[in-house]
C-alpha positions as a printed Julia matrix, in Angstrom:
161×3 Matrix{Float64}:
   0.86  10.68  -18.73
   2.57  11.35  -15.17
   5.18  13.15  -14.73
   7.23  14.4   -11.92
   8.92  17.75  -11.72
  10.77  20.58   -8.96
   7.98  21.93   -7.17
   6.99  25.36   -8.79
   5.85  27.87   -6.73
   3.29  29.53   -9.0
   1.33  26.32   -9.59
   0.86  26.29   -5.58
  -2.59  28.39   -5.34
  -4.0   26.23   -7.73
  -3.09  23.26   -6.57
  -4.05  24.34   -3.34
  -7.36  25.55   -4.26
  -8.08  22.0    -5.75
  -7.16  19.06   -2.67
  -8.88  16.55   -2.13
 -11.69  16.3     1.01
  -9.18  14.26    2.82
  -6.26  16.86    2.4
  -8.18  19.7     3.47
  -9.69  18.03    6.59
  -6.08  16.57    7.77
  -4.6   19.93    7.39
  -7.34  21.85    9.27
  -7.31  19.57   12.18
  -3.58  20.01   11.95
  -3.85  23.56   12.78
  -3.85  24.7     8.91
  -5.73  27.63    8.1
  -4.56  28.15    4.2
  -3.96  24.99    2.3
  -0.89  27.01   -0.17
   0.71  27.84    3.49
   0.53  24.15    4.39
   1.95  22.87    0.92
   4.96  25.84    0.88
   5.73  25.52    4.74
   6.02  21.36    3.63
   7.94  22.12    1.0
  10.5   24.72    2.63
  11.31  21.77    5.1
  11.96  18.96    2.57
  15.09  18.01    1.64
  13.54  16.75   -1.67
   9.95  17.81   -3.02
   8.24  16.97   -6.42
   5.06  18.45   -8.25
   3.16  15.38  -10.08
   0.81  16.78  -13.27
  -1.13  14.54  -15.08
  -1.58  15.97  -18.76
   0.2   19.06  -17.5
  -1.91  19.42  -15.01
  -0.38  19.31  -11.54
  -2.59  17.12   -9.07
   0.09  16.59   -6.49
   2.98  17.53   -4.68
   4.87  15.11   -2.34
   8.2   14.69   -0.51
  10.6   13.95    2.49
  11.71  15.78    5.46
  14.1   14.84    7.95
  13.05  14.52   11.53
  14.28  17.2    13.69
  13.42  16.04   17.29
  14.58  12.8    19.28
  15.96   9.9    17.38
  15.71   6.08   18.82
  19.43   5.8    20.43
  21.87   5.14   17.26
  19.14   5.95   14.68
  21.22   8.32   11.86
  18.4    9.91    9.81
  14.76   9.59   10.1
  12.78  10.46    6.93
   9.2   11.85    7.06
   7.62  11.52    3.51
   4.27  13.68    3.06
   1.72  13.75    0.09
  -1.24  15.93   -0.67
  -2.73  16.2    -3.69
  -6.23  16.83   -5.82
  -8.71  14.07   -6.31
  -6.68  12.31   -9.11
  -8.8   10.06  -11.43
  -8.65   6.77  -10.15
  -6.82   5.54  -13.4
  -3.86   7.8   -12.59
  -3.65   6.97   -9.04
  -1.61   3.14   -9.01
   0.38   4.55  -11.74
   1.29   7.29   -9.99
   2.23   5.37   -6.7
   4.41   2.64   -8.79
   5.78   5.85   -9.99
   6.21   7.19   -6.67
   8.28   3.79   -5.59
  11.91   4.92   -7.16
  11.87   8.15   -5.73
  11.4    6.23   -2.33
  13.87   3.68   -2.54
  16.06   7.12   -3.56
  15.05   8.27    0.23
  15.03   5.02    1.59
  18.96   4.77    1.13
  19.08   8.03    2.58
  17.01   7.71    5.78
  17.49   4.65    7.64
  13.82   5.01    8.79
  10.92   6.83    7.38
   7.84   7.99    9.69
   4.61   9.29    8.89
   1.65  10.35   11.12
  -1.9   10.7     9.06
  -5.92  11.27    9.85
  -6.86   8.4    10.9
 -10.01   8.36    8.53
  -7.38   9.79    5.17
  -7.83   5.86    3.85
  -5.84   7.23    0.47
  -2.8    8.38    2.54
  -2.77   5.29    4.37
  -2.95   2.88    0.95
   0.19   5.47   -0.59
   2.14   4.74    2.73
   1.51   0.64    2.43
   2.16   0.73   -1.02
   5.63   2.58   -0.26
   6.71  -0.46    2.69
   5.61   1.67    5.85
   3.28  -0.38    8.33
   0.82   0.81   10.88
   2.56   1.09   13.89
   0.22   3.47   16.62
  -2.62   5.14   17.34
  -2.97   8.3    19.05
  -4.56  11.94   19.18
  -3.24  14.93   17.72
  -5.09  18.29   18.63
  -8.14  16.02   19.84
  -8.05  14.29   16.29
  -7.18   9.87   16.42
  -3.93  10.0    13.76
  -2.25   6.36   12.96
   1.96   6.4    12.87
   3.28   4.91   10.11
   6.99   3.14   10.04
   9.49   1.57    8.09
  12.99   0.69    9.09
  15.78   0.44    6.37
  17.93  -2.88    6.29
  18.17  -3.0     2.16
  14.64  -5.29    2.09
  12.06  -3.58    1.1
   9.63  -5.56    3.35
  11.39  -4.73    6.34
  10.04  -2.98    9.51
């Protein structure tokens, strides 16, 4: 059984200590050097951060944080939702992203667009972002690294872009 809870800050280190390849990789060639760092630095910015656990178990900690920098011209609120997590079972993982879905309509009517930026080789971060309504939108290089953008615009239909 899945369930989401407030992030606790003791279950970091272990979580940490347990990502996936993918994770690890992304957040080195972001500039990472300690994976807990990463996840509390991600969580400190969010306006809204869960732990998943599986069986108690935590195996992943997501959320959203609002865009700081430049806007489009009369763009309100731009979300940024982020995921890392352990190597879930693969029975856990399409529960956990139909799961995933309410708190993201929750941020959806909060953020009139939501942006993310991933490894362009994390093929697990881009399936959670598809599943959640953003499309790939660009490819570019981040510290020397090809990244895709991700984007969906807000109208109240899920399907838009």
């Amino acid at each position: 059984m899945i369930t989401f809870s407030a992030v606790r800050p003791e279950a970091i280190p272990e979580l940490a200590a347990r990502l996936s390849r993918e994770d690890l990789v992304e957040l080195e060639r972001r500039g990472w050097q300690s994976a807990s760092d990463a996840i509390r630095e991600a969580v400190a910015a969010s306006d809204e951060a869960f732990m998943a656990a599986w069986d108690g178990e935590v195996q992943a900690v997501f959320g959203v944080a609002e865009w700081r920098g430049e806007k489009p011209e009369g763009m309100q609120r731009v979300g940024m939702p982020w995921l890392l997590c352990a190597a879930p079972p693969p029975r856990i993982q399409m529960t956990f992203m139909r799961m995933a879905e309410e708190v993201v309509a929750r941020w959806s009517r909060t953020f009139p667009a939501l942006v993310a930026c991933v490894d362009a080789e994390h093929a697990r971060a881009h399936r959670w972002l598809v599943s959640l309504g953003l499309k790939p939108v660009l490819e570019q290089q981040h510290n020397g690294f090809p990244v895709v953008g991700f984007m969906r615009f807000n109208t109240g239909d899920r399907n838009d872009v």
